[in-house]
C-alpha positions as CSV (number, residue, x, y, z in Angstrom):
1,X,0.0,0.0,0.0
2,X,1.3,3.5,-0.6
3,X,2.8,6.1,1.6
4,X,2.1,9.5,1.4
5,X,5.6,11.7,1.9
6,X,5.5,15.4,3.0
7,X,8.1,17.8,2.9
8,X,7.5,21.3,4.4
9,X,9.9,24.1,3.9
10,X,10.2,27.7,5.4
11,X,12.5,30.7,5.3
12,X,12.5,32.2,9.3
13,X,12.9,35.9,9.6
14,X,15.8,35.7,12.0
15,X,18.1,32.8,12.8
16,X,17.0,30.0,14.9
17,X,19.8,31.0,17.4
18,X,18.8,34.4,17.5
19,X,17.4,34.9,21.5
20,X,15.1,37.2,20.6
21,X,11.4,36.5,22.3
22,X,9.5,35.5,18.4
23,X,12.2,33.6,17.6
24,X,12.4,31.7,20.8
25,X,8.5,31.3,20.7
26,X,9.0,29.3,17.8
27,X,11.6,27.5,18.6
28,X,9.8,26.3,21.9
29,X,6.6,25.3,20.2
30,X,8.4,22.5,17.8
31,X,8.9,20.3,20.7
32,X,5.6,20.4,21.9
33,X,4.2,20.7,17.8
34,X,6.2,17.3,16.7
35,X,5.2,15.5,19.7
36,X,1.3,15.9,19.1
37,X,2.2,14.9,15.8
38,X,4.0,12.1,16.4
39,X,0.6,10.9,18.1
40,X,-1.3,11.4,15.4
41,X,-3.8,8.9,13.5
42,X,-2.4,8.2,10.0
43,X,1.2,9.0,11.2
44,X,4.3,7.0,10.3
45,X,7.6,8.8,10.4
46,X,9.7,11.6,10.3
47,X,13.3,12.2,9.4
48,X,15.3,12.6,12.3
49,X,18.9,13.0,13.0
50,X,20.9,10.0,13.7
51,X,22.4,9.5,17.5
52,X,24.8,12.1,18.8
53,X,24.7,14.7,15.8
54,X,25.6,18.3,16.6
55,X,25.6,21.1,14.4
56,X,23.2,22.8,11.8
57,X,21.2,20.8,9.6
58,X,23.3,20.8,7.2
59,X,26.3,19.1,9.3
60,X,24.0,16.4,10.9
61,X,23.8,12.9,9.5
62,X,20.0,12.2,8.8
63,X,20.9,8.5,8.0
64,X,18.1,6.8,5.4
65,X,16.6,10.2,4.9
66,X,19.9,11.5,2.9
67,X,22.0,14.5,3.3
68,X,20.1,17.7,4.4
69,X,19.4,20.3,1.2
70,X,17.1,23.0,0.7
71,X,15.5,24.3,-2.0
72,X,17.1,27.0,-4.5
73,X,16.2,30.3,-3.3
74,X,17.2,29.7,0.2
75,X,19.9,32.1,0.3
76,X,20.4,32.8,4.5
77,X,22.8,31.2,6.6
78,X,24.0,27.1,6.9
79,X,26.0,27.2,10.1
80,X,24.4,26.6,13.5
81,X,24.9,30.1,14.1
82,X,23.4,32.0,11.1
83,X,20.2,29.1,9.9
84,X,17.2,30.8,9.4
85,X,15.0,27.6,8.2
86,X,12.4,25.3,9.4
87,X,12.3,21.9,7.6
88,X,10.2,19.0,7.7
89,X,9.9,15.6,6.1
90,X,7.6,12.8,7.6
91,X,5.5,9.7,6.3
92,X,1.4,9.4,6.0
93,X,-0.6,6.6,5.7
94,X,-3.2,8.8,3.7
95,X,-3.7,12.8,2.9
96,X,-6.6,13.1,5.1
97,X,-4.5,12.0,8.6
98,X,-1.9,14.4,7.7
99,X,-4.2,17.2,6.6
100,X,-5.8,16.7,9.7
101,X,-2.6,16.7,12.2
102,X,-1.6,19.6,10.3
103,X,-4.7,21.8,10.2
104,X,-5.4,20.7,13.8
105,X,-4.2,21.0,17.8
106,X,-1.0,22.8,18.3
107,X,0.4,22.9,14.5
108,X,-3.0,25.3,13.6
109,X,-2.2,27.4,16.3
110,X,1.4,27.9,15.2
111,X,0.1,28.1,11.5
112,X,-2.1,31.1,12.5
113,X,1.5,32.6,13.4
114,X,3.3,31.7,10.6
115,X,3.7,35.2,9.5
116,X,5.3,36.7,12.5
117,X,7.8,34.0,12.4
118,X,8.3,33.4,8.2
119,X,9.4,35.1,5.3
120,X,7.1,35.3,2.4
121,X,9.2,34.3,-0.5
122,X,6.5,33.6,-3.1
123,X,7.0,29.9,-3.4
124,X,5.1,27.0,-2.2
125,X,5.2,25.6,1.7
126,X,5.2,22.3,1.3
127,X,4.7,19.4,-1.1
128,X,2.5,16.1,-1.3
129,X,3.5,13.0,-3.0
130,X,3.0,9.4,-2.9
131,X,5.4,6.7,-2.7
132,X,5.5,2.8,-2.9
133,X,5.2,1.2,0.4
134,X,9.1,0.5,2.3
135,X,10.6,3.5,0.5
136,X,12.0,6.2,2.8
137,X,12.0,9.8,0.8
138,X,14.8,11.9,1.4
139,X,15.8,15.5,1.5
140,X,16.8,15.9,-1.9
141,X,13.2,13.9,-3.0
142,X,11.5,16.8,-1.4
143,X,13.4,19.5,-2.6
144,X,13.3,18.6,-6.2
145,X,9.5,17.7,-5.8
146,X,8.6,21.1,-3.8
147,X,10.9,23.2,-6.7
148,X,9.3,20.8,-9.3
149,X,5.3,22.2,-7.9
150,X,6.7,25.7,-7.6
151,X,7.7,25.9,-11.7
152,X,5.1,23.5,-12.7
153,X,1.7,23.3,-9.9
154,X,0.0,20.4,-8.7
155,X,1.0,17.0,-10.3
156,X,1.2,13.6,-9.4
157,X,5.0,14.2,-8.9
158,X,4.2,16.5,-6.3
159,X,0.9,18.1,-5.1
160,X,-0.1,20.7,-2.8
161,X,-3.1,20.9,-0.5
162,X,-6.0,20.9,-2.1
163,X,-4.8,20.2,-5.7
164,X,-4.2,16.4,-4.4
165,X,-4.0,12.9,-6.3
166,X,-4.8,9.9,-5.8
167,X,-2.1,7.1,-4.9
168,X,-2.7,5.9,-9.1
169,X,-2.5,9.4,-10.2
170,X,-5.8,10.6,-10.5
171,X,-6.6,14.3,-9.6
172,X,-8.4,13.7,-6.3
173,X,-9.4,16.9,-4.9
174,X,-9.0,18.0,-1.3
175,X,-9.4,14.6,-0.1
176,X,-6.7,12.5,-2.2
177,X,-9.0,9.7,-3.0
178,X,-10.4,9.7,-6.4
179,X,-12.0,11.9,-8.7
180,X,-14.2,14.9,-7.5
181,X,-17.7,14.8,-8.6
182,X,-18.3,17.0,-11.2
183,X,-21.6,19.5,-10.6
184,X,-24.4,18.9,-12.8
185,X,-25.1,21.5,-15.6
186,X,-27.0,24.2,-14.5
């Protein structure tokens, strides 16, 4: 049966080692955020570091999930000192579980915030896309997939919420499970 990956991707205002109080209310909110998450229905996985990793994203080894990247027009800092970036890759059973953890509990509440902690940079949040069951996607999956929606919009190579598809390819609406009905002529 097929996964469904997700890869989120934002550009923070100020580094994530910059102590000032919007930056550390973000900061203190992932913990909290992941774990809620992690408990969610429809939830499998989520690329984490491997044991004893220090140093900025870029430094860390992320084991099956590949070396860290980011997408083109990232263009702050890489060092732990200078990142300004939040990244996320997890694992769905379906799109309506993580549609659900994501536009629910804690993660809505930090969504309504987004824009005191993020940069608007024009290009799509996250991405959407199915994968065979066993397969692990990787950094540099999302990355190409989220770049690939910016220049190119929803496809079954990578979809946003609510331009979804279905596992075979099919558009599927909002709800990533089959066609939409279509209204009747009027």
């Amino acid at each position: 049966m097929p996964h469904l990956a997700l890869y989120t991707f934002g550009v923070l205002k100020s580094p994530l080692a910059d102590p000032a109080p919007l930056t550390r209310e973000f900061h203190d909110s992932a913990g909290p955020v992941y774990q809620q998450i992690g408990h969610h229905p429809g939830y499998l996985a989520h690329a984490e570091v491997a044991e004893g990793g220090t140093g900025s994203h870029f430094d860390l080894d992320w084991g099956v999930w590949g070396e860290f990247v980011v997408p083109n027009w990232y263009s702050k800092g890489r060092t732990v000192e200078d990142i300004a970036l939040a990244a996320t890759l997890s694992l769905w059973t379906d799109l309506r579980s993580a549609r659900d953890a994501v536009y629910s509990g804690l993660h809505r509440a930090a969504l309504n915030r987004r824009h005191d902690w993020f940069d608007r940079t024009g290009h799509p949040s996250h991405v959407f896309w199915w994968l065979p069951d066993e397969v692990t996607p990787t950094w540099q999956d999302g990355v190409s997939r989220l770049e690939h929606l910016h220049e190119h919009g929803s496809a079954p190579h990578g979809f946003a919420y609510p331009h979804a598809f279905a596992p075979d390819g099919t558009p599927g609406g909002s709800r990533g499970v089959g066609p939409q009905p279509v209204p009747p002529a009027g």
